[in-house]
C-alpha positions as CSV (number, residue, x, y, z in Angstrom):
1,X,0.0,0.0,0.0
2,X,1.2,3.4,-1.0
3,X,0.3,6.2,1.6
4,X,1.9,9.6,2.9
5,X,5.2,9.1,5.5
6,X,4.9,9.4,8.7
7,X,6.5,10.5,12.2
8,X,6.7,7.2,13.4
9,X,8.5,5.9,10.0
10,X,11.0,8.0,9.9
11,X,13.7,5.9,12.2
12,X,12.7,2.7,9.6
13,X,13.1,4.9,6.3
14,X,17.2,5.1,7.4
15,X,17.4,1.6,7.9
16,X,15.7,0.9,4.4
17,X,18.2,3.3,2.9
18,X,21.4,1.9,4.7
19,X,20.4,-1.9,3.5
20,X,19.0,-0.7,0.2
21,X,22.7,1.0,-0.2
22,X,24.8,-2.2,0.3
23,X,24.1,-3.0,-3.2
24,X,26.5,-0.9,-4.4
25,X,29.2,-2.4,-2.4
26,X,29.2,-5.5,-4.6
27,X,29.6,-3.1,-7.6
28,X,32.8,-1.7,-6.0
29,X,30.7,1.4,-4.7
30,X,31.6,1.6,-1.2
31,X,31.6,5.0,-0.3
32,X,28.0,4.9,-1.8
33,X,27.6,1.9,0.6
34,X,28.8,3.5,3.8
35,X,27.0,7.2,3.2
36,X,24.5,7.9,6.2
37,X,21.1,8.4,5.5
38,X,19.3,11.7,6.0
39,X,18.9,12.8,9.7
40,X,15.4,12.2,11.2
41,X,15.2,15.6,11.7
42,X,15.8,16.3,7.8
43,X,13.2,13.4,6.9
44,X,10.7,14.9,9.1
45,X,10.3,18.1,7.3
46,X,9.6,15.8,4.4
47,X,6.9,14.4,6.1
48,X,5.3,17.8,7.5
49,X,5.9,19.3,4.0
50,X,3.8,16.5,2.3
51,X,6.7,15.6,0.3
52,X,7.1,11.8,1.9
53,X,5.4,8.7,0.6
54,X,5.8,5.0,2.0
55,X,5.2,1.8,0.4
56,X,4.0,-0.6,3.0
57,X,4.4,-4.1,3.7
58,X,0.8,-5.8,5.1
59,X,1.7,-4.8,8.8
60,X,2.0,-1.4,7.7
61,X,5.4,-0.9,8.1
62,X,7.5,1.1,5.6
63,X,9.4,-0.9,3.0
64,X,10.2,1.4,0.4
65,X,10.0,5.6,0.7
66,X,10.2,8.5,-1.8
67,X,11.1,11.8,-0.8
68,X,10.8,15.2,-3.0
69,X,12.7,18.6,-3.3
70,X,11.6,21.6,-5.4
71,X,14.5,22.5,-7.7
72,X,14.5,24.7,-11.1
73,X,11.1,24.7,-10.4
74,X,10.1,20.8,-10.9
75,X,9.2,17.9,-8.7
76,X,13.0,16.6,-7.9
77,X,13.4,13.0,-6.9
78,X,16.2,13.7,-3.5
79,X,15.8,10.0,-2.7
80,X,14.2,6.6,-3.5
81,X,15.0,3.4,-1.9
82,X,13.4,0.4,-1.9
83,X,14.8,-2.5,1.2
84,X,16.1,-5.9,-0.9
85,X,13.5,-8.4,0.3
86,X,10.8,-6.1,-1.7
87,X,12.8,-5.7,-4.4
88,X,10.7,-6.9,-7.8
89,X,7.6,-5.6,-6.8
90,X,7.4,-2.4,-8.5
91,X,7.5,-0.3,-4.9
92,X,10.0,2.5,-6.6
93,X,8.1,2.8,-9.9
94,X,4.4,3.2,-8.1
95,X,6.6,5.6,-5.3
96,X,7.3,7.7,-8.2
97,X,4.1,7.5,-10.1
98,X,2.5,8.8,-6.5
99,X,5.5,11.6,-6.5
100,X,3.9,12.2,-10.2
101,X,0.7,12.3,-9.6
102,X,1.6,15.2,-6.4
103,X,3.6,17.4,-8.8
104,X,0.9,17.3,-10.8
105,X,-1.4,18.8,-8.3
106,X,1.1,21.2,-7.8
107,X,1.4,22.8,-11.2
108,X,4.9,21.3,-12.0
109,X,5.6,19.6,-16.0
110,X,8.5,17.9,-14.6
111,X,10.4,15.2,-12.3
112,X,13.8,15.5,-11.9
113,X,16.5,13.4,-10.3
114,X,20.3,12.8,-10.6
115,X,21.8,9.3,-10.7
116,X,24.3,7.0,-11.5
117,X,24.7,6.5,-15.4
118,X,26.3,2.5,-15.3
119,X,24.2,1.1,-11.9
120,X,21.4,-0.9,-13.6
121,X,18.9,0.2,-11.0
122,X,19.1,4.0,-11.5
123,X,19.8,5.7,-14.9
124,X,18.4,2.2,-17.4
125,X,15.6,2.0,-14.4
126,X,14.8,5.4,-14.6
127,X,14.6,5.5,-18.4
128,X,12.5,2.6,-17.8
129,X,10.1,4.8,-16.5
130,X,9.9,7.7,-18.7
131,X,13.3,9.9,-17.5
132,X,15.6,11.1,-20.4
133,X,19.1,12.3,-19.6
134,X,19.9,15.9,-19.9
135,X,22.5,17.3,-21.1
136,X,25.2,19.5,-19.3
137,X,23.7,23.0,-21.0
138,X,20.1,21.8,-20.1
139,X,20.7,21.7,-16.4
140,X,18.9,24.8,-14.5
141,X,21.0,26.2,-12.0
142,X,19.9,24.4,-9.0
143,X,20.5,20.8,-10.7
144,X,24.4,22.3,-11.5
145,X,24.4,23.2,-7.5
146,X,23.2,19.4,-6.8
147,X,25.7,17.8,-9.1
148,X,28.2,20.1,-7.3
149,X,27.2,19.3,-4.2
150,X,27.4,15.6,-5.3
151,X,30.7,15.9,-6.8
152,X,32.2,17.3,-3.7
153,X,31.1,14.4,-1.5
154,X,33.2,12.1,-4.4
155,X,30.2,10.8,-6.0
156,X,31.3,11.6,-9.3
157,X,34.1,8.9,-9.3
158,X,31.4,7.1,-11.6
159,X,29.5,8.6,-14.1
160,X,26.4,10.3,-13.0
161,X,23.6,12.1,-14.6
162,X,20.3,14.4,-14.4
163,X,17.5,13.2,-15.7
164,X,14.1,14.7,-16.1
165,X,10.6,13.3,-17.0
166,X,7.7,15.6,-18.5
167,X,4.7,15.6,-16.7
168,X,1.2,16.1,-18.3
């Protein structure tokens, strides 16, 4: 089940990002691996913004989460993880269908994100679900301030990209 985050899932959205992130220790990836999740305190301004979404497992306890910034004025995908035993069942695409569906109703025409190029669960995934790369000139300024930000914390030791999706 899909429904807005909560203050009690915010301690369980960490753990799903640190398990969800030692995937990319197998590809080599480890300072991927070993980042921290976002502070409670960050991920609960997520929640009281409306900006949060869970996917649930039947005892109604968070298995996958989606959370969304603002930037260059489109819906901007900060973070989507989904914890490995629920992986193949779609929670990321419907978490970002439901991020859709709110940027929508909150007179944006995009999505945005920025992702590895080479991991086969982010850029392929993503262009799986309707995200096209951009190019360097297309990037507003506030995607060139993420990918700098992103760049100084070493990320771009592997090929990363933006990527945006028009919404209707």
């Amino acid at each position: 089940m899909l429904r807005s985050a909560r203050a009690e899932d915010l301690p369980r959205l960490g753990e799903i990002e640190r398990v969800a992130g030692e995937a990319f220790r197998e590809l080599g990836m480890s300072l991927v691996a070993d980042d921290e999740p976002l502070p409670v305190e960050i991920l609960e301004a997520y929640v009281q913004d409306g900006r949060a979404w869970v996917a649930t497992d039947a005892a109604d306890l968070p298995a996958a989460y989606l959370i969304v910034d603002v930037v260059d004025g489109a819906a901007h995908v900060e973070q989507v993880s989904v914890h490995p035993s629920q992986r193949g069942q779609r929670l990321g695409r419907a978490l970002i269908d439901r991020a859709a569906e709110w940027a929508v109703d909150h007179g944006f025409t995009a999505m945005t994100l920025t992702t590895f190029a080479d991991v086969a669960w982010n850029a392929p995934y993503y262009e799986r679900l309707g995200f096209s790369v951009l190019a360097p000139e297309q990037l507003g300024d506030g995607l060139r301030r993420v990918r700098e930000h992103e760049a100084a914390l070493g990320l771009d030791r592997w090929p990363r990209v933006a990527m945006a999706r028009p919404l209707s």
